[in-house]
Each structure stands twice: as C-alpha cells, then as structure tokens.
N, C-alpha and C positions, 0 to 999 in steps of 0.2 A: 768649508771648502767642498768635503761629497757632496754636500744638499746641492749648492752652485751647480758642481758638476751633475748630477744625477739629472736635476733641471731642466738643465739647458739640453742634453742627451733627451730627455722628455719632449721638451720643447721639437726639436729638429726633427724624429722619428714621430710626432705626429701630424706637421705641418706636410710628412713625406705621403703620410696615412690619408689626410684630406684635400692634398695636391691629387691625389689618382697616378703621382707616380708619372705624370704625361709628361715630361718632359727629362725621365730618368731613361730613357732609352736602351743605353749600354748596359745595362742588366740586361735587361732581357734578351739582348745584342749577345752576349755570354752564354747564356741559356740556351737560347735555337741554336749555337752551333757547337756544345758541350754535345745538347742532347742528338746533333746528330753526325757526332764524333764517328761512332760507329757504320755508320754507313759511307762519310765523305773519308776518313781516315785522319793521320794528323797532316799528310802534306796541304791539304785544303782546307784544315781549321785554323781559322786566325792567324795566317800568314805572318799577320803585321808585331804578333807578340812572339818573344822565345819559347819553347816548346815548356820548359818549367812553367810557365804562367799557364799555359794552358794546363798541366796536371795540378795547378793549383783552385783554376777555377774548376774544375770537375770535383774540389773535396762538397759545395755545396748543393750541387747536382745529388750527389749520393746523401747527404744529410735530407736534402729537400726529396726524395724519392721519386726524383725525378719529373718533378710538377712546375709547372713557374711559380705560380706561386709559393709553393714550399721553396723554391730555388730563390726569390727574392727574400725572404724572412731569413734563411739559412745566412745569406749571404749579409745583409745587415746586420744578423746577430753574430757574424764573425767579425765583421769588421768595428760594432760596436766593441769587443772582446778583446780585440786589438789596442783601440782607443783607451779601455779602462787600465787594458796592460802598462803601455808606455804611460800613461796620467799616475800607475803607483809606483812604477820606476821613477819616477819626478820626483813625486813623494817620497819613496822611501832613501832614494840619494843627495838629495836635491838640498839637506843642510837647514842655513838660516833663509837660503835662495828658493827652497823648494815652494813656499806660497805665492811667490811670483811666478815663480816657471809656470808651476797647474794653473792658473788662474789667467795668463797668456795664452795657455796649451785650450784650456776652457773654451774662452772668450774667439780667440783659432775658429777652431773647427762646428762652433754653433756659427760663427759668419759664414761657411764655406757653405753651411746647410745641409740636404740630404745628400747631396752630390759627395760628401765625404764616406756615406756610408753605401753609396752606390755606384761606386769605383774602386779599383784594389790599387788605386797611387799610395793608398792610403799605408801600404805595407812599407814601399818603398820610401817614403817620408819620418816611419820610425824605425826603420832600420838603420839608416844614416844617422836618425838620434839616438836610437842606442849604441850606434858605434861609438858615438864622442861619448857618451857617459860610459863608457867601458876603457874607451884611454885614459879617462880623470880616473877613474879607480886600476891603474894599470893591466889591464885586462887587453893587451893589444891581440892576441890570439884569435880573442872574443869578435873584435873589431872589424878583423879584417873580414872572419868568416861573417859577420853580418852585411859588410857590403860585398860581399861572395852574393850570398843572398839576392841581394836588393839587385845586383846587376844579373844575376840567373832571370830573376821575373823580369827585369825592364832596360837593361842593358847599359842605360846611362849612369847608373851608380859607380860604372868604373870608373868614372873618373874622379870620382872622390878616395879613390886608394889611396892618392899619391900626399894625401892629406894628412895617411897612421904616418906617413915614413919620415917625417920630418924630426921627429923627438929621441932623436937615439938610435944610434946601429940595431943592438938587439932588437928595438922595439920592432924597426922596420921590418928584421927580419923573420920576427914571430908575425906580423900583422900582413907581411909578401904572402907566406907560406900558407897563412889559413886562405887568405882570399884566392892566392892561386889551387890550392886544391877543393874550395868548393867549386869556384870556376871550370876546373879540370873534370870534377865528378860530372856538374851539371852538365854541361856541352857533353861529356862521353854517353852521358844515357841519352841526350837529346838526338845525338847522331845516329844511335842504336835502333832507337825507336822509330825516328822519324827520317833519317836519310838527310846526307847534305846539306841537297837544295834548302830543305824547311829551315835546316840549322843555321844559313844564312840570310834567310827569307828576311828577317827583319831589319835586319841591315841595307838592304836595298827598298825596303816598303818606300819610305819616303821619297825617292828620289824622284817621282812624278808626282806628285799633290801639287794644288794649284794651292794660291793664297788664301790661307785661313780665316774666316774674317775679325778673328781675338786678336790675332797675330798682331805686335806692335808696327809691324811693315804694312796691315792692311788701314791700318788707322786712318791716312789721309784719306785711301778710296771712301773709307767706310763712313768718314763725318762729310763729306762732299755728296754722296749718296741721300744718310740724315738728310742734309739742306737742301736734297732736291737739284740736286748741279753735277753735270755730266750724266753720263749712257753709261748704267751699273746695272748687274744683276747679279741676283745671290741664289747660285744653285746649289744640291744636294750633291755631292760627290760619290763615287760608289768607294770612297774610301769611308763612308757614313760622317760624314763630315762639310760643314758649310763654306764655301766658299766665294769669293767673290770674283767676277771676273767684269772687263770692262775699262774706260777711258785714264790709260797712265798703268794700268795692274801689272803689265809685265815688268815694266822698270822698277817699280817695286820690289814684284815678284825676284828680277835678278838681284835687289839691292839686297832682299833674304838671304839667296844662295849665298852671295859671297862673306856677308856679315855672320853668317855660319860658321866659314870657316875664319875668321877674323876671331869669334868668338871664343875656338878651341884653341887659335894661337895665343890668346890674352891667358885664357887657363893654364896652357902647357909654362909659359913664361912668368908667372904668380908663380908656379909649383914650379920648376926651376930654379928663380931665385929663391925663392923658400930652403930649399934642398942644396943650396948651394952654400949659401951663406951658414948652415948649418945652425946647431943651438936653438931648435924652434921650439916654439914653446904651444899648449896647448889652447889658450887662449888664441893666438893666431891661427892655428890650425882650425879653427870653429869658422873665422872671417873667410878662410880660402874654400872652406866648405859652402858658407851661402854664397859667395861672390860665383864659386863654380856653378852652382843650381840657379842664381839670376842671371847666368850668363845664355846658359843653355834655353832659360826662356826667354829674354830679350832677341836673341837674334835667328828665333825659330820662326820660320814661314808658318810655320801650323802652331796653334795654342787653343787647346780646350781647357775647361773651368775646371777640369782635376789639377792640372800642373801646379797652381796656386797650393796644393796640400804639400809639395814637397818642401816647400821652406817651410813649413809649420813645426814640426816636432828635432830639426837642426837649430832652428830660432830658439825653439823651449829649452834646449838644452845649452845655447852657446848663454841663457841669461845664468844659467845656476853656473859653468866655466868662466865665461867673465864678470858676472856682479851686474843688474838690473841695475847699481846704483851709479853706473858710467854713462854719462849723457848722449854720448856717442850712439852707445846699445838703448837708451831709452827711444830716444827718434827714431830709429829702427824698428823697431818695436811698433810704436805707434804709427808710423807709416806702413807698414805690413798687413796692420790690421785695417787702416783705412782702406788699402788698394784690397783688402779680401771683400769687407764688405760693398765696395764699389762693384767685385768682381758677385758676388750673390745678388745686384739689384740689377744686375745685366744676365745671369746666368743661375738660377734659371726664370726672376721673377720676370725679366724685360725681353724674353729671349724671343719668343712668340712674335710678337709688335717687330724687333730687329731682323728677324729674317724674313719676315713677308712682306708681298708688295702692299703698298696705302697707298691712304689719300685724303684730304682734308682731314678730322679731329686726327686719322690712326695714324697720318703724316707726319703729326706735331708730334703725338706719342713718342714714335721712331726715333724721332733728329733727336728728342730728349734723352730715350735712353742709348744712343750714337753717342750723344754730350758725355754720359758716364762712362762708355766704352773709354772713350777717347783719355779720360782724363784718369782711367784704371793705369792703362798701358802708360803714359806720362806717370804716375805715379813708380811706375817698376824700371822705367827709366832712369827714375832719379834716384829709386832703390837701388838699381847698376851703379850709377855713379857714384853714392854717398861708399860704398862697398869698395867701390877701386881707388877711392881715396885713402877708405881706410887701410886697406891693405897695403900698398902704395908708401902710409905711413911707416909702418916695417919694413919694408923691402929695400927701398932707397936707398943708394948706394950710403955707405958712411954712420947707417945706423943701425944701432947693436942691440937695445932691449928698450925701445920709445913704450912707456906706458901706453896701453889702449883706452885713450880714455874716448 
C-alpha cells in the first residue's frame, strides 16, 4: 500500500513539474499577495479568505524565502505532508478497514491531480476527517477543536459542529467547548490584527459574484454555449474566477441564490432531527457530515475544482466508521471517484479549450469537454440525492436504529 501511495504522489507532483504549473494559478495568486502583505496590510490581503488562512499561507512564504518558486515547492511539500499525515492516521486507526480507506484516500487525491497540492482545501478536507476518526476513538475534545480549525481557515466547516453533538450530552459538551474556543481565540486575534471590516470581509465576499461556470446552476448555460446555441460569454471576473454571462444566466443566477439558502435550510433540518430524536450514533453522524459538504456544493453559484477535495478525506474516514462492505457506501464510493475524475478531465486537462472562444476542430473540443462538465455536475447531483436518502433513511419519523446499509 506505501509503494501505491508513494506512486501515485510521484505520479501527480510530476505531471504538476511538466504541466509548467500553467493552469495552477492560485499559488501564485497566494504568493503576490503574502509577499506584499507588508506594504498593502491585511485589510487588503485576500479579502475573500478569514485572516487565519492568511497567517497560514505566509508559513510557506517564510519557508520558501520569500521567492515563488521556493513559495511554490514549500507550499507542495506542505500540503504533500499533510496528505501523508492523514493517509497514516488511516493506517494507523483504520483496523481491518484501514486498506480500503488508504487505497480510496490514494486513488482520491491522484484524480484531483496537482490541484490537491496547489490549494490549502486540502487542510480543511482532513480536518473534518480527523474530526470523525477522533469521535470513533472518543476523542470529541480533539474533534471539535479540529473543525475549530478548519472553520478558522475557511469558514464553512462550521457547519459540520453540529455533527460532534449528536452522540451524547458530555460528548457535545466537550466537542461545543473546543470548537467554541478555538473559534473564540481565532476571530479574537483576527479582530486585533486586522480590524473588523477584514474580520467579516469574507462573509460578504460572495454576495456579488456572477455565475461560476463549474457551478451546477451554470450547467444548462454552459452545454448550450458547447453546442454553439444562444449569445454566451465567458469572462474573467476580478473575483479571479470564470464566469459565464448571457442568454437565460440571470435566472439561473437567481435559481443559485435562493437554492443556497434552500441548501442550509435542508442541513439545519437533517441536524435538527438528528439532535432531536437523540441516541445518534456515529456511523450517522459521517452521512450528515457528507450530505452537509454535497449540499454546500450543489447549490453554490461559484465552484472551482478545489471544492471536490473536501469530500475526500470525510469519505475515507466514514468507510473505516461504517464498513466499505455496506453497498450503500460502496456506490458512494465509486460515484465519488467517478465525478473527481470527470472533475480533473475538465479541470485542469480540458480547462484551456472550455474557457475560450473557438471554432470549427477547437469548437468540437469545447462542446466535448462541456459533455464531461455537465455530466461531473449530474453526477454530484445524484451524489446529493443518494445522500438525502440516505440520511432520510434514519431520520424518518418512527425510526429508531434502521441499519445503514
């Protein structure tokens, strides 16, 4: 199983080495405005991230001596560091389950490609899994403070809190208390540092972005476009991000907004009944974990090819929690990995061809790789749905401990 994984880690780190790297942007996107931290301050670095993530991407600024390139290697060999981290947690907890979880975990993040190690989603995707593998070994303490963590750098992890609190008064209580005082610490030095504004800057980033063209809302514009049908255009946003605009996008556009909040009322309402009906168990608590992170991508106007990494390392952990040998979590499984690698033939092999304008051969190209766009996002759809059934299957009114099978 190392050699697999060594491999494949081989494999990805040098296809990233004879790529040029041209299509990994947001590195370097990190870089220019770590390295001129100093002069702009933090109200004007990286708005769009919590001020922890920015003292986190400056650890490989100082590693790299402040060079990009030394800033790119730094930054890859942290987050490879990361990967091999959680890959021996797998291993060392992980039982008779543990050769399937690595070997998922593996098989994962060589489909995501370099994009796994050229992005820091990558943190927030095992921190969520080491939170579940810290409830299996009652460790909720541990738990909370790692999605403390994970919602310090990216803010969305809070909502997987509500995921410790289902298994027991004490547990909740040790698992409220870490997460509320890393939250507490981290926001108190973000405010200190950086004022305010910054400290809610990210909460407001999104709320003018136009339609993302990953986003499962831009799908129809984006396979109508492929075929050459209707008046589309695909610009650069100064949110560094591509968008789509043109015939039908605002209806979309508003079908986003509201499916947003439709989104966080389906989660609030899962973790309710959850919490209500009491006696949860941990095996559930893994399904309310991914259904809450497919939710958050299914009904988001914006999606880039990081977001795929955060079901990865909750995935590898809910097989060693529930048993790879439950057919339910087998399709899952294999649907996951089909829509990741659908999501690396669109991002970053097909990316190029999908945002620019063509014409006759490059036109065909386009609509073909539009066909895989389309059929990624249909895939996570159905990954939403298989998800709300199954949770659905627990929650039901009338039923008390339904096998997950």
């Amino acid at each position: 199983m190392l050699c697999v994984w060594f491999a494949s880690r081989v494999l990805v780190l040098g296809i990233s080495v004879l790529s040029g790297l041209g299509t990994q942007s947001d590195v370097f996107y990190y870089f220019d405005h770590i390295n001129a931290l100093g002069a702009s301050g933090p109200a004007q670095t990286m708005p769009e991230y919590p001020i922890p993530a920015v003292w986190l991407l400056a650890v490989p600024w100082l590693l790299g001596l402040g060079r990009s390139t030394g800033y790119v290697i730094a930054f890859a060999c942290l987050m490879l560091a990361l990967d091999a981290a959680f890959t021996y947690t797998l291993w060392r907890t992980g039982g008779r389950r543990r050769s399937q979880a690595v070997l998922l975990w593996t098989v994962f993040l060589m489909l995501i490609g370099p994009t796994a190690y050229m992005r820091f989603d990558l943190i927030v995707s095992v921190m969520a899994g080491w939170a579940l593998l810290a409830m299996r070994r009652r460790r909720p303490g541990i738990a909370g403070a790692l999605i403390g963590v994970g919602a310090a750098v990216k803010l969305w992890p809070a909502l997987l809190w509500p995921a410790l609190c289902g298994l027991g008064r004490r547990t909740a209580v040790r698992a409220t208390a870490a997460f509320g005082v890393v939250g507490l610490v981290a926001a108190g030095a973000a405010w200190a540092w950086a004022g305010w504004d910054r400290l809610v800057s990210p909460l407001v980033y999104q709320s003018d972005r136009g339609l993302q063209i990953e986003s499962v809302f831009a799908s129809v514009p984006m396979l109508l476009r492929g075929l050459g049908l209707g008046d589309f255009a695909v610009t650069l946003s100064r949110y560094q991000a591509f968008e789509i605009w043109g015939t039908g996008v605002q209806l979309w556009l508003r079908a986003a907004s509201v499916a947003v909040y439709l989104g966080y009322g389906l989660i609030l309402v899962a973790y309710a009944a959850w919490l209500w009906r009491g006696h949860g168990r941990l095996d559930e608590a893994a399904v309310l974990v991914l259904l809450a992170i497919t939710t958050l991508i299914v009904t988001n106007k914006t999606f880039s090819p990081q977001y795929v990494i955060w079901l990865g390392a909750p995935l590898a952990a809910a097989v060693i929690i529930i048993g790879d040998g439950r057919p339910r979590l087998r399709r899952l499984c294999v649907l996951v990995l089909a829509m990741t690698l659908a999501t690396l033939l669109v991002y970053p092999l097909g990316y190029t061809t999908l945002v620019r304008d063509a014409a006759g051969w490059t036109q065909v190209a386009r609509g073909a790789v539009t066909v895989v766009l389309v059929a990624r996002n249909a895939m996570l759809v159905w990954i939403e749905i298989q998800l709300i059934r199954w949770a659905y299957g627990f929650l039901k009114p009338g039923t008390e401990r339904e096998v997950l099978a």
